[in-house]
C-alpha positions as YAML, in Angstrom:
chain: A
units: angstrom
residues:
- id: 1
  name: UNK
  ca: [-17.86, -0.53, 16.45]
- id: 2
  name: UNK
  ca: [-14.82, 0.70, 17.71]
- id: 3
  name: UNK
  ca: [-14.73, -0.45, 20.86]
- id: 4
  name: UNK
  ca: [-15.53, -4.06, 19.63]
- id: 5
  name: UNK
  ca: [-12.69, -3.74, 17.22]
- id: 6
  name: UNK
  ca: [-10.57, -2.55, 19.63]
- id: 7
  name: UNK
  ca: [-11.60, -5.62, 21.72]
- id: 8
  name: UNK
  ca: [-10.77, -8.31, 19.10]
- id: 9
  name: UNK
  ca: [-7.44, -6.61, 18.26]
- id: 10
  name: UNK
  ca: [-6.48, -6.60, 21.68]
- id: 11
  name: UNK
  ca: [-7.54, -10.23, 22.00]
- id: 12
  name: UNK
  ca: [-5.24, -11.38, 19.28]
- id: 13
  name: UNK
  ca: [-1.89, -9.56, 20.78]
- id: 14
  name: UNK
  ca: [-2.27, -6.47, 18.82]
- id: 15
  name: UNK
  ca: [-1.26, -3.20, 20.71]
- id: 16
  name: UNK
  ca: [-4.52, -1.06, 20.52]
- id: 17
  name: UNK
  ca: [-5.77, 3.15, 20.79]
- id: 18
  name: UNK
  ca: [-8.77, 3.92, 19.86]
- id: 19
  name: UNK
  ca: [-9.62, 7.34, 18.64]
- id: 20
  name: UNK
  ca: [-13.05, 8.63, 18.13]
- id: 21
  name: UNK
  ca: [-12.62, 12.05, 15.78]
- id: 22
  name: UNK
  ca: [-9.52, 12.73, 13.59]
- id: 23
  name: UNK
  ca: [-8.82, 15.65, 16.48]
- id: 24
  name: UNK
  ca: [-8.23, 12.68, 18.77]
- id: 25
  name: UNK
  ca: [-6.09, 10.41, 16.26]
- id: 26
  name: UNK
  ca: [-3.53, 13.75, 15.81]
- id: 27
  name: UNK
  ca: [-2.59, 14.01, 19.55]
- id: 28
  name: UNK
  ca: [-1.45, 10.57, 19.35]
- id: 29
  name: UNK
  ca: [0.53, 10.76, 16.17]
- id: 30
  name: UNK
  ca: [3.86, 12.78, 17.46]
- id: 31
  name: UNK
  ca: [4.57, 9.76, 19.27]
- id: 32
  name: UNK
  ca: [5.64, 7.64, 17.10]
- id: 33
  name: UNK
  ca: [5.41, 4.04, 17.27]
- id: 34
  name: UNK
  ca: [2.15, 3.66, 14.65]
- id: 35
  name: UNK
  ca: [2.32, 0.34, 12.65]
- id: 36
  name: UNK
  ca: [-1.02, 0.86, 10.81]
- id: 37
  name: UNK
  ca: [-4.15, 2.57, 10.80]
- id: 38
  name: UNK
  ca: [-7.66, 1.46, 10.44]
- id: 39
  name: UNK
  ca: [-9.58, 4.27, 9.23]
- id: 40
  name: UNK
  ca: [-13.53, 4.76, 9.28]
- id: 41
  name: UNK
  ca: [-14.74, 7.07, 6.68]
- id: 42
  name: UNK
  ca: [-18.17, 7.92, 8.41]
- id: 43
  name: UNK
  ca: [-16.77, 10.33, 11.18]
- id: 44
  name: UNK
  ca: [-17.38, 13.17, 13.34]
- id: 45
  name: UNK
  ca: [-16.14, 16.65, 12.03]
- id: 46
  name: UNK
  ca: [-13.49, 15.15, 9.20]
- id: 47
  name: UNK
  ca: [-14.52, 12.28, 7.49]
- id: 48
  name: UNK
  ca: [-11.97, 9.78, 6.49]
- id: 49
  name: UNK
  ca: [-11.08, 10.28, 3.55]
- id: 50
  name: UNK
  ca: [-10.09, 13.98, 4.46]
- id: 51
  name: UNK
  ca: [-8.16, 12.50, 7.22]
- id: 52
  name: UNK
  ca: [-6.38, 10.03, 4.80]
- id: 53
  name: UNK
  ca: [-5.49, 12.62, 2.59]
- id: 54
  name: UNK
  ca: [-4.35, 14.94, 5.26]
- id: 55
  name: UNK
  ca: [-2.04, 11.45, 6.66]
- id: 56
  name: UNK
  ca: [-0.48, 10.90, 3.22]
- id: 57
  name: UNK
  ca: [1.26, 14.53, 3.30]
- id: 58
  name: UNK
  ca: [2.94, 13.57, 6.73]
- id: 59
  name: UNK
  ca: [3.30, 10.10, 6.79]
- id: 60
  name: UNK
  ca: [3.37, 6.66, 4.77]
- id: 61
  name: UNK
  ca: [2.00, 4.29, 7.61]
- id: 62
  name: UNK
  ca: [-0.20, 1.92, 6.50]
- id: 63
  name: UNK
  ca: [-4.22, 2.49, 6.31]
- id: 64
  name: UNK
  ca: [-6.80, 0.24, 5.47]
- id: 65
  name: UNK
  ca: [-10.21, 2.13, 5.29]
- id: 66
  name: UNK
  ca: [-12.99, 0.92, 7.06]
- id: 67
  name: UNK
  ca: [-16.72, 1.86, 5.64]
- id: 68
  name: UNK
  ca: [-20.49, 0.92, 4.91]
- id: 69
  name: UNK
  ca: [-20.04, 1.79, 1.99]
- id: 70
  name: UNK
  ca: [-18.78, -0.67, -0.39]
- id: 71
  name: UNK
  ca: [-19.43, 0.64, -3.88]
- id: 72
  name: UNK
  ca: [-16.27, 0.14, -6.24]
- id: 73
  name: UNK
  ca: [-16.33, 3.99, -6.80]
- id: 74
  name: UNK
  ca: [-15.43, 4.26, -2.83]
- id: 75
  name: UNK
  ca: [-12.85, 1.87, -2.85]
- id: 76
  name: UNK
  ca: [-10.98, 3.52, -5.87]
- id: 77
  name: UNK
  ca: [-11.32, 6.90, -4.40]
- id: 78
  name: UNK
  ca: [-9.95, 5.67, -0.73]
- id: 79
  name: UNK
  ca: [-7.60, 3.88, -2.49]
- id: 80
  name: UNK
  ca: [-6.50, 6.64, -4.99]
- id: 81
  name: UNK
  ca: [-5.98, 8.59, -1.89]
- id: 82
  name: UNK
  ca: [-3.41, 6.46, -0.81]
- id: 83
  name: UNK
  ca: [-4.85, 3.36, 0.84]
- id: 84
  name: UNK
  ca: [-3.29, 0.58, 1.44]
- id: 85
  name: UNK
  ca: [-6.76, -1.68, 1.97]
- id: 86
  name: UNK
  ca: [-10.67, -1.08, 2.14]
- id: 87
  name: UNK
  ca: [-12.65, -3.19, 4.04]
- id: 88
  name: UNK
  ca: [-16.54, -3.26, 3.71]
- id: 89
  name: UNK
  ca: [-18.96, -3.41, 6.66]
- id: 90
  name: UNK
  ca: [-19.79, -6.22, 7.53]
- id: 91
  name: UNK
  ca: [-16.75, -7.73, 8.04]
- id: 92
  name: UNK
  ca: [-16.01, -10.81, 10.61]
- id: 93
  name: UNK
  ca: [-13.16, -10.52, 12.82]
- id: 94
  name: UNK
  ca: [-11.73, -13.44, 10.84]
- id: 95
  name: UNK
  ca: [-11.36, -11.02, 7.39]
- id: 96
  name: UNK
  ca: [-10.18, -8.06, 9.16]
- id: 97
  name: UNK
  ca: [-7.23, -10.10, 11.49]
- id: 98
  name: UNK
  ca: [-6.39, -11.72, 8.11]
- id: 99
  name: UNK
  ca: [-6.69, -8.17, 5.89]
- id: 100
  name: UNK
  ca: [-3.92, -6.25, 8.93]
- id: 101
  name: UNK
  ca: [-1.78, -9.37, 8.77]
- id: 102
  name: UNK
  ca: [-1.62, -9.06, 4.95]
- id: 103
  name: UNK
  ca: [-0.86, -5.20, 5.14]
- id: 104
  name: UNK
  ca: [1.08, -5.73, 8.01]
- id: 105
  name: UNK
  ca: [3.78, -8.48, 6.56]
- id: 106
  name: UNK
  ca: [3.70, -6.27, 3.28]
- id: 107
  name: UNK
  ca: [4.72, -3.05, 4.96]
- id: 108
  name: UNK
  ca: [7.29, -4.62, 7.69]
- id: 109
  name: UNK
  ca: [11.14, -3.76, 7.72]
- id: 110
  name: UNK
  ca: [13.18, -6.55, 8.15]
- id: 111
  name: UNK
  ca: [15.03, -6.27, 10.92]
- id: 112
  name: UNK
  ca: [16.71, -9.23, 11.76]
- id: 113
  name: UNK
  ca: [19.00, -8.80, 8.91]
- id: 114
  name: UNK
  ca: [23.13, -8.28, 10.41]
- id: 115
  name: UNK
  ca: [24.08, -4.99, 9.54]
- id: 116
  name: UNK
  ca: [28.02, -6.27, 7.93]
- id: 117
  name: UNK
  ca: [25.49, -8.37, 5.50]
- id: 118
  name: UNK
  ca: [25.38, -6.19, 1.92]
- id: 119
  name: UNK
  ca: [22.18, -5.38, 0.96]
- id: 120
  name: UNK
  ca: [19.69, -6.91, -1.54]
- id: 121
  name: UNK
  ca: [19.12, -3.93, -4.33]
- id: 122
  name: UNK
  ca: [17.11, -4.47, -7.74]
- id: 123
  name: UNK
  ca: [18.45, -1.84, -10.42]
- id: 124
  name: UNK
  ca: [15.83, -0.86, -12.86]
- id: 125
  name: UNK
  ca: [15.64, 1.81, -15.28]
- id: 126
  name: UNK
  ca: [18.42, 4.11, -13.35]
- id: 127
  name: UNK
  ca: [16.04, 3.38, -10.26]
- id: 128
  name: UNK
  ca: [17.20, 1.76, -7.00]
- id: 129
  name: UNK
  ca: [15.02, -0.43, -4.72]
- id: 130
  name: UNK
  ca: [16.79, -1.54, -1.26]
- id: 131
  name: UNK
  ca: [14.86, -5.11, -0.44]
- id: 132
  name: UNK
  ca: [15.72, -4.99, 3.04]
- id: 133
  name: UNK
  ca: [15.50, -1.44, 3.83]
- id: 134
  name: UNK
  ca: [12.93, -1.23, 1.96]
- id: 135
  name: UNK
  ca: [13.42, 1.92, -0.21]
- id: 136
  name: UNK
  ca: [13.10, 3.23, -3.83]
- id: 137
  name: UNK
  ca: [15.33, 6.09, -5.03]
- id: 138
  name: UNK
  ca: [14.96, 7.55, -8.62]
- id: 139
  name: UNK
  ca: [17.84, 8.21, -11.31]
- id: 140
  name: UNK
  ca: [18.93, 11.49, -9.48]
- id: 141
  name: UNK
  ca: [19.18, 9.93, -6.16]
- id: 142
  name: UNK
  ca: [16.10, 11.29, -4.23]
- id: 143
  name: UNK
  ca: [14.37, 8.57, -2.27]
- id: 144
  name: UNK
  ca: [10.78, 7.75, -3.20]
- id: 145
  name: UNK
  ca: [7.88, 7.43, -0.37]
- id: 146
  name: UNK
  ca: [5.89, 4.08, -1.53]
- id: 147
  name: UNK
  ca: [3.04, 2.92, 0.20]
- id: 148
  name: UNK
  ca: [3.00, -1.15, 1.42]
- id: 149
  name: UNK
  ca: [0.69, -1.99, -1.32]
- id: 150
  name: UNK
  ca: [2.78, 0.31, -4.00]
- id: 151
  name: UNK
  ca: [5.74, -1.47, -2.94]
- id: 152
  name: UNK
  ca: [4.39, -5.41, -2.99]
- id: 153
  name: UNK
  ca: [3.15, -4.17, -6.56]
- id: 154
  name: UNK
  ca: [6.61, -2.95, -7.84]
- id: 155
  name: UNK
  ca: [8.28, -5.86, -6.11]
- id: 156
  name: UNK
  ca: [5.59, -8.21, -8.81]
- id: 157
  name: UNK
  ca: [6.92, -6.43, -11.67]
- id: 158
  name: UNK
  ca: [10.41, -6.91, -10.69]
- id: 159
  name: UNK
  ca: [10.18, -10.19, -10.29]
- id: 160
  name: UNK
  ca: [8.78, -10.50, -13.64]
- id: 161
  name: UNK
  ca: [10.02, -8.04, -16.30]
- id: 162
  name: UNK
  ca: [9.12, -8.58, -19.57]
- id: 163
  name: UNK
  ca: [6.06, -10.29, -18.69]
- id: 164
  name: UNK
  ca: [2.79, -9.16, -19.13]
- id: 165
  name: UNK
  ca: [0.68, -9.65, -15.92]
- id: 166
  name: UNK
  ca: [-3.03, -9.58, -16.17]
- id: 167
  name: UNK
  ca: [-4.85, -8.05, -13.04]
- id: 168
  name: UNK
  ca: [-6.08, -11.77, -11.62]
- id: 169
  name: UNK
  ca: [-2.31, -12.58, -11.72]
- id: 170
  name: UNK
  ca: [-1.06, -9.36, -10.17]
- id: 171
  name: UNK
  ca: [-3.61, -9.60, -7.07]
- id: 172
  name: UNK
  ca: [-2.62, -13.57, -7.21]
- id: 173
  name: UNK
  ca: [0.86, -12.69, -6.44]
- id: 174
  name: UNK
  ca: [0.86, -10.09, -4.60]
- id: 175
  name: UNK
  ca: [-1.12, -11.26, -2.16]
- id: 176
  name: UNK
  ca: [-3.34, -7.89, -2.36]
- id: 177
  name: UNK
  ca: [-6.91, -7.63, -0.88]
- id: 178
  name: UNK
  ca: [-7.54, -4.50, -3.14]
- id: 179
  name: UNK
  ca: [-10.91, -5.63, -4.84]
- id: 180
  name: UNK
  ca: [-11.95, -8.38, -7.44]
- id: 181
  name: UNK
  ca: [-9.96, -8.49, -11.30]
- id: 182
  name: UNK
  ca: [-12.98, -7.16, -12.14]
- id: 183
  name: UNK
  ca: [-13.29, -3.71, -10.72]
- id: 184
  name: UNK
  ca: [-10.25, -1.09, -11.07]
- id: 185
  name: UNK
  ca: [-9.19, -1.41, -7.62]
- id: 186
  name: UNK
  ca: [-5.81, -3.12, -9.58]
- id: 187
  name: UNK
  ca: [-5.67, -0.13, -12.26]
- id: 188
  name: UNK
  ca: [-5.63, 2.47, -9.75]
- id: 189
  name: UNK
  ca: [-2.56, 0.80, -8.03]
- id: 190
  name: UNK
  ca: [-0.95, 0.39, -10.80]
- id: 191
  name: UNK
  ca: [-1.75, 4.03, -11.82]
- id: 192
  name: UNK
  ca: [-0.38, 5.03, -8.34]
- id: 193
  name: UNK
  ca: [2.65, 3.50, -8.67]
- id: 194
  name: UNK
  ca: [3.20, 4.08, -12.39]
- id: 195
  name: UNK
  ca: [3.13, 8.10, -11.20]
- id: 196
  name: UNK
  ca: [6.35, 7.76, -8.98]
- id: 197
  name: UNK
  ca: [7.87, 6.06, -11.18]
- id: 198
  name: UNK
  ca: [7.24, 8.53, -13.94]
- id: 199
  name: UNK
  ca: [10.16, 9.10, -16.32]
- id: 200
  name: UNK
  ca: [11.64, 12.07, -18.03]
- id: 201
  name: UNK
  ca: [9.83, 13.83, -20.49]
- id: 202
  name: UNK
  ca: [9.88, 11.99, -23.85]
- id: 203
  name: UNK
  ca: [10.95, 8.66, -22.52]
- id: 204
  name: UNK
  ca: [8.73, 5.70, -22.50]
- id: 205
  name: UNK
  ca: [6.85, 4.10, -19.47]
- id: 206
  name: UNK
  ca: [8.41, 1.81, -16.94]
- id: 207
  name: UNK
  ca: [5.32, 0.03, -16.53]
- id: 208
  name: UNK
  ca: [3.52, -0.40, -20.15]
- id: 209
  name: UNK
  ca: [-0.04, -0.85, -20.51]
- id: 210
  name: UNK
  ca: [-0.99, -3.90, -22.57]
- id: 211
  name: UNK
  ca: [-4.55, -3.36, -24.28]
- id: 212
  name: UNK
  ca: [-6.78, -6.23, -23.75]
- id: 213
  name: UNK
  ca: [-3.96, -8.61, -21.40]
- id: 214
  name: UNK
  ca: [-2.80, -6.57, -18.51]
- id: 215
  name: UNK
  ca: [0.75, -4.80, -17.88]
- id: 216
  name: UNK
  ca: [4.18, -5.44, -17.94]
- id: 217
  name: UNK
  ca: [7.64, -4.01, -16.46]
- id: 218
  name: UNK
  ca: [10.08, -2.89, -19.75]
- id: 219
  name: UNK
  ca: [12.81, -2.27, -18.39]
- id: 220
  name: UNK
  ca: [15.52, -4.23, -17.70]
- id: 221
  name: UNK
  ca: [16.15, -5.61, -13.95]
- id: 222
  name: UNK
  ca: [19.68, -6.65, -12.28]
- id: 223
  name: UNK
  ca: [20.11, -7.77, -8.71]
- id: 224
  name: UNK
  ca: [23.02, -6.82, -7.04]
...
């Protein structure tokens, strides 16, 4: 499986290592360069998930999980864990190109922006989210790690405060392969992202659960 993979990403331009143990994947990491990890769970010594959660403390690359095992309990845990996909086995290579472009263009910095040109920020609630560099920083001014899939959700709720979004609508606009409106693939990325964003003690949410419709963004949002 992996060297097929490794074939068909190769074949399509991508830029390829294959790594058979999570021993194997570490040696490469000092070096930098890592635009997104696929990530088997079934492994030798660590499985994947114990590899994922050892990745999240170190670094907030992307990672889709890759695994037989397609119960929705799986999926929440990998992506709980801090996934930013899951794909199922079997998969064509059509699904899986189209699933790493998806992560891919969600996690990318734009760099083609000219440095004299001001940046794009969203204020929200004291917080601070730079569009083109791409990062979150709370009320105190500490910066705030978000994952690609964290960050296309938070972008949705910017874009709409006020409005409550119903999970078909969230995965409809953010483009997110994260499960069917059915499952809670959607509530445990929303539950993710509602964590970082958590405010001081006695204040209400940022993000406000709507019984029976969905969730909506309360606070107010100004672009600057």
């Amino acid at each position: 499986m992996r060297m097929l993979v490794t074939r068909a990403l190769r074949e399509s331009g991508y830029r390829v290592t294959g790594c058979r143990s999570g021993a194997e994947m570490w040696r490469f990491f000092p070096e930098g360069g890592i635009d997104l990890v696929l990530l088997d769970v079934m492994l030798p010594g660590a499985s994947g998930l114990d590899l994922l959660r050892a990745l999240r403390v170190r670094s907030t690359v992307p990672v889709i999980m890759v695994s037989a095992r397609a119960e929705e309990a799986d999926r929440v845990l990998g992506l709980e864990l801090g996934a930013d996909d899951y794909v199922a086995k079997p998969f064509g290579r059509p699904e899986l190109l189209a699933r790493i472009r998806a992560v891919l263009r969600r996690s990318s910095v734009v760099q083609s922006a000219s440095v004299s040109q001001p940046a794009d920020v969203l204020t929200f609630g004291g917080w601070r989210l730079d569009l083109r560099r791409r990062t979150l920083v709370d009320p105190v001014g500490a910066a705030v790690d978000l994952s690609g899939a964290e960050y296309d959700l938070l972008q949705v709720f910017l874009d709409h405060p006020g409005r409550v979004l119903g999970r078909e609508q969230i995965l409809e606009l953010s483009r997110a392969r994260l499960g069917s409106p059915s499952d809670r693939s959607v509530d445990t990325l929303v539950s993710r992202l509602r964590r970082k964003l958590e405010p001081p003690e006695g204040d209400p949410p940022l993000i406000r659960t709507i019984r029976g419709s969905g969730y909506m963004l309360s606070a107010k949002v100004e672009r600057t």
